[in-house]
N, CA and C of each residue as an Amber inpcrd file, in Angstrom:
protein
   264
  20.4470000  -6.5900000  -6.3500000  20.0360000  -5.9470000  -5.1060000
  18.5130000  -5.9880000  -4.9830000  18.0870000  -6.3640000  -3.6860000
  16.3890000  -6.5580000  -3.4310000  16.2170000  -5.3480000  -2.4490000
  15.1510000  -4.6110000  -2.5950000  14.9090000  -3.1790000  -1.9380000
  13.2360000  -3.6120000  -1.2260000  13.2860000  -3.0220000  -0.5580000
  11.9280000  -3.3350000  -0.0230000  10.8700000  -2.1810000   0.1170000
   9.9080000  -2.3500000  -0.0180000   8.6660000  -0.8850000  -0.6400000
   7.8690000  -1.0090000   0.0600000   7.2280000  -0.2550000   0.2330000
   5.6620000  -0.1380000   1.2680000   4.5360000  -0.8750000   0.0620000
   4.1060000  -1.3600000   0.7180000   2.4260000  -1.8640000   0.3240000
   1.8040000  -1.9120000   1.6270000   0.6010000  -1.7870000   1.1370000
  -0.0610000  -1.5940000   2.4170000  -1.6140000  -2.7560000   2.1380000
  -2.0520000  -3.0850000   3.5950000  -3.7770000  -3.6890000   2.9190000
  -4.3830000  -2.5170000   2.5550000  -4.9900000  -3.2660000   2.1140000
  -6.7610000  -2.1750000   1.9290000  -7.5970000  -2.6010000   2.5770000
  -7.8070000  -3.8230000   3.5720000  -9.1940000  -4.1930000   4.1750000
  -8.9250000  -3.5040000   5.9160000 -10.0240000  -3.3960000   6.0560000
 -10.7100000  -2.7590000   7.2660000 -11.8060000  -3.3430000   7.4240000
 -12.0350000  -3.4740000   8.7740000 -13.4330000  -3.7640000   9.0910000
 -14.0380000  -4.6000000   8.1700000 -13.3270000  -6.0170000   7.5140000
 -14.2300000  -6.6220000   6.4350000 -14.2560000  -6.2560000   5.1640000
 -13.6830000  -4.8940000   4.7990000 -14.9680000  -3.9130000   3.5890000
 -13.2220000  -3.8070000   3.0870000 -12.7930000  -3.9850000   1.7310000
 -12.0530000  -3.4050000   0.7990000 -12.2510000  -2.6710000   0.1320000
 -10.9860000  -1.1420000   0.8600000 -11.0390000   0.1240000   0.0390000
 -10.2830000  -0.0520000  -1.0390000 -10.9880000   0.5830000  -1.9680000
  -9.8640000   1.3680000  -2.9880000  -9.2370000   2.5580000  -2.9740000
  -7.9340000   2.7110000  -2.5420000  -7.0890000   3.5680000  -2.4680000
  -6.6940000   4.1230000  -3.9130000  -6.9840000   5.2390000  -3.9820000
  -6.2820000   6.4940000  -4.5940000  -5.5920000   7.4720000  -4.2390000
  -4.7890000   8.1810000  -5.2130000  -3.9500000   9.6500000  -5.1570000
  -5.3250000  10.5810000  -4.8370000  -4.9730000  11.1260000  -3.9800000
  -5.9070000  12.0770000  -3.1190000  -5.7810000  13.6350000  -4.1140000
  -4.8470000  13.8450000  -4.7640000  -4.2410000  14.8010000  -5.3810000
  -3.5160000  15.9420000  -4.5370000  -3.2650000  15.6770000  -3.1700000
  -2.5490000  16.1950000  -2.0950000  -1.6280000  15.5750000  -1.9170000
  -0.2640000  16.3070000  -1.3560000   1.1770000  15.9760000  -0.8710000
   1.4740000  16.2970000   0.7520000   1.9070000  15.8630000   1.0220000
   2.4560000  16.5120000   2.3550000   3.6520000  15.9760000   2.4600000
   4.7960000  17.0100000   2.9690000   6.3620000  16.6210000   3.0910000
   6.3450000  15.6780000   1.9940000   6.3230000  15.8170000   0.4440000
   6.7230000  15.2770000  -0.3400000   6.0840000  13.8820000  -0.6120000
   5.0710000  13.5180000   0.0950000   3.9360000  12.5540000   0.0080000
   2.9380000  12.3510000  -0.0110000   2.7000000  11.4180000  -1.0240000
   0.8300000  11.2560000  -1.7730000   0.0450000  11.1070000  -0.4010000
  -1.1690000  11.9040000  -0.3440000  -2.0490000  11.3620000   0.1630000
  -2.5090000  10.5230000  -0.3400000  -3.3770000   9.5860000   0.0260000
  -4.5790000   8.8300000  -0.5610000  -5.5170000   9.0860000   0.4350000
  -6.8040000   8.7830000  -0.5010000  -8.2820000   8.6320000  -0.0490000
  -8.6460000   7.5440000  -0.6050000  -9.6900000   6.8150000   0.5410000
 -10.7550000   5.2150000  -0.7090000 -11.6370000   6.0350000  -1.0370000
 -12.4390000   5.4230000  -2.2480000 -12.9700000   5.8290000  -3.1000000
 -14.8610000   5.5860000  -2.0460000 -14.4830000   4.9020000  -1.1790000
 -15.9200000   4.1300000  -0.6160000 -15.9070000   4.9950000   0.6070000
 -15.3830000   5.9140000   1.3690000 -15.7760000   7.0030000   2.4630000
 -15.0640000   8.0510000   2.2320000 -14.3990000   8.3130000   1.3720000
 -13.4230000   9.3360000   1.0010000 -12.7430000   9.6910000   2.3110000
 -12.5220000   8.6270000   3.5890000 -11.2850000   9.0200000   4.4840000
  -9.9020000   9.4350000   3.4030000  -9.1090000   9.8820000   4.2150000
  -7.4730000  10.3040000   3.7080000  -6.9110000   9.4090000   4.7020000
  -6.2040000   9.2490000   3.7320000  -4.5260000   7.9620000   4.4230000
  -3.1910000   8.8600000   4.4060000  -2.3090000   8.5450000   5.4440000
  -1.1700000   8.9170000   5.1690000  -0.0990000   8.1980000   5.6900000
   1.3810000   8.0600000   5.5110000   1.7710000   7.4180000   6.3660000
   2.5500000   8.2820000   7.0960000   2.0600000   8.4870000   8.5300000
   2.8650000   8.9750000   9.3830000   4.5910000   8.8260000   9.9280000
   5.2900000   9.4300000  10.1780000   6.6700000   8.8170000  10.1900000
   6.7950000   8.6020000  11.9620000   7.6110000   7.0280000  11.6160000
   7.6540000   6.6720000  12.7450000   6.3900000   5.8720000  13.1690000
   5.3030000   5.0950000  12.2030000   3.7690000   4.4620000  12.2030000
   4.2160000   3.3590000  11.2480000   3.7030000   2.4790000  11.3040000
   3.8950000   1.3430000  10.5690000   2.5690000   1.2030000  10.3130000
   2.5000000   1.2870000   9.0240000   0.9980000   1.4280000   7.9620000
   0.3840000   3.0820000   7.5210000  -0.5800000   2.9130000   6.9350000
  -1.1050000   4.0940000   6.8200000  -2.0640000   4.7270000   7.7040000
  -2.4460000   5.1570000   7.9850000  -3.4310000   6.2520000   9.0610000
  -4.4950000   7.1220000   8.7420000  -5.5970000   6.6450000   9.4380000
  -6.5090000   7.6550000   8.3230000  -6.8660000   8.6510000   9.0770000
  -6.4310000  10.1770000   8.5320000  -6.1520000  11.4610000   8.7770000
  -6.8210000  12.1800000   8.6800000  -8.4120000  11.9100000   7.9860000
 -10.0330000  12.7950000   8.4590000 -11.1170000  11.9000000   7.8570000
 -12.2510000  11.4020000   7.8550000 -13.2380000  11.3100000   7.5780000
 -13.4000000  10.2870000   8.3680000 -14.1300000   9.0130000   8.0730000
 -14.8380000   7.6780000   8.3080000 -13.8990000   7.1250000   9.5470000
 -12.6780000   6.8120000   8.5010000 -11.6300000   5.9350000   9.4070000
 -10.5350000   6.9690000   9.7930000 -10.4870000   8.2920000  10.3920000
  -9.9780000   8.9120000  11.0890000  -9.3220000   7.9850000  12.3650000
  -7.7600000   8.2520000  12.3490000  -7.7040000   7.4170000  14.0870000
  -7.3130000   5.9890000  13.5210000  -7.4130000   5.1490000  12.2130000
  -7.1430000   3.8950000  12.1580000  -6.2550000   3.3700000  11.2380000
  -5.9180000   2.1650000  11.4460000  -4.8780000   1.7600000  10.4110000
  -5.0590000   0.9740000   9.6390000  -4.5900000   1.0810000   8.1640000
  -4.0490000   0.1410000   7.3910000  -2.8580000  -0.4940000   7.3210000
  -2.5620000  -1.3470000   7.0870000  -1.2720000  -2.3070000   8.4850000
  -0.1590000  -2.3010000   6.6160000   0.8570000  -2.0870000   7.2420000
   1.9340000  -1.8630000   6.0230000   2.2160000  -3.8050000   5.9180000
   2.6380000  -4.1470000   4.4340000   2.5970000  -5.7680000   4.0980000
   3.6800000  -5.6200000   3.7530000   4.3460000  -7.1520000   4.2180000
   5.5970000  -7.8380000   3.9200000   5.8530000  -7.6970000   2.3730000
   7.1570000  -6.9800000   1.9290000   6.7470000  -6.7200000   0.6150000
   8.3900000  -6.2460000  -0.1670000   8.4740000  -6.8530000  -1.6850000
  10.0790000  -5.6980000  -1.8370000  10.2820000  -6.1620000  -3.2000000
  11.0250000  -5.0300000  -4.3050000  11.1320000  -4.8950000  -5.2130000
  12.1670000  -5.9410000  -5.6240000  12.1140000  -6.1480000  -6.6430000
  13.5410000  -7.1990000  -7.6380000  13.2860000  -7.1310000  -8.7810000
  14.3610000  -7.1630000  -9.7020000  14.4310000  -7.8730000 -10.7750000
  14.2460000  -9.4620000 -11.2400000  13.4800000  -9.1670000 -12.1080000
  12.5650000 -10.9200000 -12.5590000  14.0960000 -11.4820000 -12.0240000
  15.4370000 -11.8250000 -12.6290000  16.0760000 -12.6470000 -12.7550000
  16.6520000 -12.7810000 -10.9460000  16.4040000 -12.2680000 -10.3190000
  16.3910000 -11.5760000  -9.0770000  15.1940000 -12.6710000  -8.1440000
  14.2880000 -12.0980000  -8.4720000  13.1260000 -12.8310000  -7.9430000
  13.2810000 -14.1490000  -8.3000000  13.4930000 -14.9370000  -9.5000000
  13.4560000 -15.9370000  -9.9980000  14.5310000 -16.9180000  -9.4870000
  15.6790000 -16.4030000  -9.0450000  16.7380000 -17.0400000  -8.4510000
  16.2230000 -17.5460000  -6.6820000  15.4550000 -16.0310000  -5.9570000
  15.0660000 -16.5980000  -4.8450000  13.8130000 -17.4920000  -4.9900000
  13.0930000 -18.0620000  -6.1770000  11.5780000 -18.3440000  -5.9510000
  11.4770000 -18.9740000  -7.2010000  12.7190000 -19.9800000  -7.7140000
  12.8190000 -20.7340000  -8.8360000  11.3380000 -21.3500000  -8.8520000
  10.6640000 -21.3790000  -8.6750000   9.3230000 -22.4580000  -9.3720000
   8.0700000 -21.7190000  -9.3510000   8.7500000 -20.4180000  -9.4190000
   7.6190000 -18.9370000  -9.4570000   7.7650000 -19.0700000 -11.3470000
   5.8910000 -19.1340000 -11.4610000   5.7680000 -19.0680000 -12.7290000
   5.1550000 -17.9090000 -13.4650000   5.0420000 -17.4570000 -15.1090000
   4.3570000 -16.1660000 -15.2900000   3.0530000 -16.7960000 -16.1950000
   2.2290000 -15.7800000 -15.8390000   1.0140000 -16.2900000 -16.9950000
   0.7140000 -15.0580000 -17.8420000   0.7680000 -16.1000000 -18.9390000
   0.5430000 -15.1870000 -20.2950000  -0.7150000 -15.2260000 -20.7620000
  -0.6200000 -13.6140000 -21.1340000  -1.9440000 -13.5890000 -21.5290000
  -1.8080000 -13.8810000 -23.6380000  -3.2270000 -14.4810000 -23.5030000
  -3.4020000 -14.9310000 -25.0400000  -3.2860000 -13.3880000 -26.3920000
């Protein structure tokens, strides 16, 4: 079974945030803040992406990405010539 998960970008305006756990919940969900304006993200229900909910980027979005969980043998069946790199 393939499930599909939120990811989201991080770029705006050019500039890549780093998103963190804000250490706030709401209805059972992480905020985040970037580490580079300390806006808050959330994802609103019924919004496709995240939303930034006070500071800098108040009012804007981070656009939710094509994206979904599997098991290697899972993944590997849809994307046979998907390779892994090992580290030394």
């Amino acid at each position: 079974m393939v499930n599909l998960a939120a990811v989201y970008s991080r770029e705006i305006d050019g500039q890549i945030l780093t998103l963190s756990a804000s250490g706030w919940t709401y209805r059972y969900t992480f905020v985040l803040y970037d580490r580079e304006t300390e806006s808050l993200w959330y994802h609103l229900p019924g919004e496709n992406g995240l939303t930034g909910i006070s500071g800098f980027y108040a009012d804007r979005r981070l656009p939710e990405l094509e994206s979904l969980v599997a098991r290697w043998n899972q993944w590997k069946e849809l994307h046979a010539d998907t390779g892994v790199l090992k580290y030394p």
